[in-house]
N, C-alpha and C positions, 0 to 999 in steps of 0.2 A: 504494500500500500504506500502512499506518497502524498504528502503532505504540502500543500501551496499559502503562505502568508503573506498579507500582502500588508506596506506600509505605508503612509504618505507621510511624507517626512519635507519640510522646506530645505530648500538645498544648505542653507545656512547653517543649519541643523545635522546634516549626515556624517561629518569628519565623527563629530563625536558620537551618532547613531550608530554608525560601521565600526566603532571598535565595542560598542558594549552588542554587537549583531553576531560579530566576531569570536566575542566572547561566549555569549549564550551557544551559539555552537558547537564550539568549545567544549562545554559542560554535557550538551547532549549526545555530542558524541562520542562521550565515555559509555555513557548508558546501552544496558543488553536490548537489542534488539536493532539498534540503527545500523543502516545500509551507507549511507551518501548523503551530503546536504550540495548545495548550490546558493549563493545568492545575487542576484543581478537587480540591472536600474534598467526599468521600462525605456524603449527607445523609443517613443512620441512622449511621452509626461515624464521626466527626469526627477520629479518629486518622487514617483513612483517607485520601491522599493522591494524585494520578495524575496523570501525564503523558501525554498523550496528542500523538503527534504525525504526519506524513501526510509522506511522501516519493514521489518520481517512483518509484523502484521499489526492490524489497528490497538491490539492489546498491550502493544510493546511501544507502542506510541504513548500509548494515556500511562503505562505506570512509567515512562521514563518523567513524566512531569511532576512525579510526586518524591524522588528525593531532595534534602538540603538545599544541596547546592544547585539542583537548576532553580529552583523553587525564588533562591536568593538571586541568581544571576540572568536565569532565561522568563522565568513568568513575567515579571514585572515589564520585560521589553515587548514579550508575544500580547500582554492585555491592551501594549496600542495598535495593535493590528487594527486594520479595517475589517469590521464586523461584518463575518460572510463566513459559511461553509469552508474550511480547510482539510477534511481528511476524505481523498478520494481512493476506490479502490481499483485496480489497474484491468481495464480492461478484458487484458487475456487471462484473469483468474475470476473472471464472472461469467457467466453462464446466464446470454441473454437470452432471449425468448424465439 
């Protein structure tokens, strides 16, 4: 499964977003179950910020969010995300109709 956040951040603002972005990653990427992350800047709206990241499965997602340390260093970033649906499951492991 794989995970898309999205930010809106003024450009003024990013030097310092992108190291505490950097950092939450960081910490979740210690956590059992992560694959890969990515983050990039929208190429028409450069405010536009995203994390994107790829876990074993939706379970490994939600309990990496609950030790200490991401709790202290990734939640508090992920609560300014723009409020939308983030955890999709990958196509070729669904069985559509």
């Amino acid at each position: 499964m794989f995970v898309v956040i999205r930010f809106k951040v003024a450009a003024a603002a990013q030097v310092e977003f992108v190291q505490r972005l950097e950092t939450a990653v960081e910490v979740l990427s210690r956590q059992r179950g992560f694959v890969a992350a990515r983050t990039g800047r929208n190429a028409d709206d450069p405010e536009l910020l995203a994390l994107s990241m790829e876990w074993e499965n939706i379970g490994s997602y939600r309990r990496a969010l609950s030790p200490y340390e991401v709790k202290m260093a990734a939640v508090p970033l992920l609560s300014e995300a723009i409020d939308e649906p983030t955890a999709y499951d990958s196509l070729e492991a669904v069985n559509l109709p």
